[in-house]
C-alpha positions as CSV (number, residue, x, y, z in Angstrom):
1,X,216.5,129.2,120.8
2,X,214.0,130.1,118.6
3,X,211.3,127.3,119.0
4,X,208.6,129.2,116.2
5,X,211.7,129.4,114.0
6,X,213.2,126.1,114.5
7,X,209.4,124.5,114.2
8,X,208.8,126.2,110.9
9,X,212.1,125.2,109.2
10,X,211.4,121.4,110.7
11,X,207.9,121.7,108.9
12,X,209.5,122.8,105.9
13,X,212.5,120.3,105.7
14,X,209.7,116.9,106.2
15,X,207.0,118.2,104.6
16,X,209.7,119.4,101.7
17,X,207.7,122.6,101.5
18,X,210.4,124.8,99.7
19,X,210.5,127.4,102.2
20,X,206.8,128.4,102.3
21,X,206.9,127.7,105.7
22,X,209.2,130.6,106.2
23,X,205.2,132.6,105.9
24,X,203.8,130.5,108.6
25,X,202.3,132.4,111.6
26,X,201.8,130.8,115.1
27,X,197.8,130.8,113.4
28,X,198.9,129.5,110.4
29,X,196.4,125.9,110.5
30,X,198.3,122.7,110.0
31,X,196.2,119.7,110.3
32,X,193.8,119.5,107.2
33,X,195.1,122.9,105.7
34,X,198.6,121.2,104.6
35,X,198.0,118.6,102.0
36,X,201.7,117.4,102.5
37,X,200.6,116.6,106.6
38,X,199.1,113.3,106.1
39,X,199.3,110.5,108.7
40,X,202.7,109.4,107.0
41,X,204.1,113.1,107.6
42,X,202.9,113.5,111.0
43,X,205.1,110.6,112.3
44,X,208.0,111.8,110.3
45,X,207.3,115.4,111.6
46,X,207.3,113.8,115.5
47,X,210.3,111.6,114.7
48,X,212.2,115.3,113.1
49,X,211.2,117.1,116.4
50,X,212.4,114.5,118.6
51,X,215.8,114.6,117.4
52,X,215.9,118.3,116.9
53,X,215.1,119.2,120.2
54,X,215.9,116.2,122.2
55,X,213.1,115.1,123.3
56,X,210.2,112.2,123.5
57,X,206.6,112.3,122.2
58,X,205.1,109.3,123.5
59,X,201.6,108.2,121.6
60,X,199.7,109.3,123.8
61,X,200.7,113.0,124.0
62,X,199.3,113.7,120.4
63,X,196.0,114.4,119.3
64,X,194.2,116.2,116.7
65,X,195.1,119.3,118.6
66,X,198.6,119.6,119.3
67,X,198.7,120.1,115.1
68,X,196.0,122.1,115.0
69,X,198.4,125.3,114.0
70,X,201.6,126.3,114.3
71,X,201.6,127.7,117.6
72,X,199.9,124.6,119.0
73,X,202.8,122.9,117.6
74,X,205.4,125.3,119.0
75,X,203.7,125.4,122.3
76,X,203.9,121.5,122.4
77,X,207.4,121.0,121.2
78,X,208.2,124.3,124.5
79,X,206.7,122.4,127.1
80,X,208.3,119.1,126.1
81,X,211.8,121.2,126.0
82,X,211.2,122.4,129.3
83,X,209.9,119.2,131.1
């Protein structure tokens, strides 16, 4: 599994971003660079993860940080799928 890949295409499916995430690099910056991630998005974004991968983001595993970029993300969503 592709967890970049699959990471982009969740961005672009919740964020309904038309396939410009498909461009994204792992330094691509999220958080304040994306005017479609607002609060609202970000818990439809953890709520599209969770069921994509299978796994649970409890509150207190998110900060400002883990959307930082796209890597972050990725790297966030990999250790969750491997814990």
């Amino acid at each position: 599994m592709d967890i970049n890949a699959e990471v982009k295409q969740t961005l672009d499916d919740v964020l309904s971003l038309g396939g410009r995430a498909s461009a994204f690099t792992r330094e691509t910056a999220l958080l304040g660079a994306i005017p479609e991630l607002d609060s609202m998005a970000v818990v439809s974004l953890i709520t599209a993860l969770e069921e994509r991968f299978g796994i649970m983001v409890d509150d207190d595993e998110i900060d400002g940080d883990t959307f930082a970029t796209v890597g972050a993300l990725a790297d966030f969503v990999a250790g969750k799928v491997a814990a």
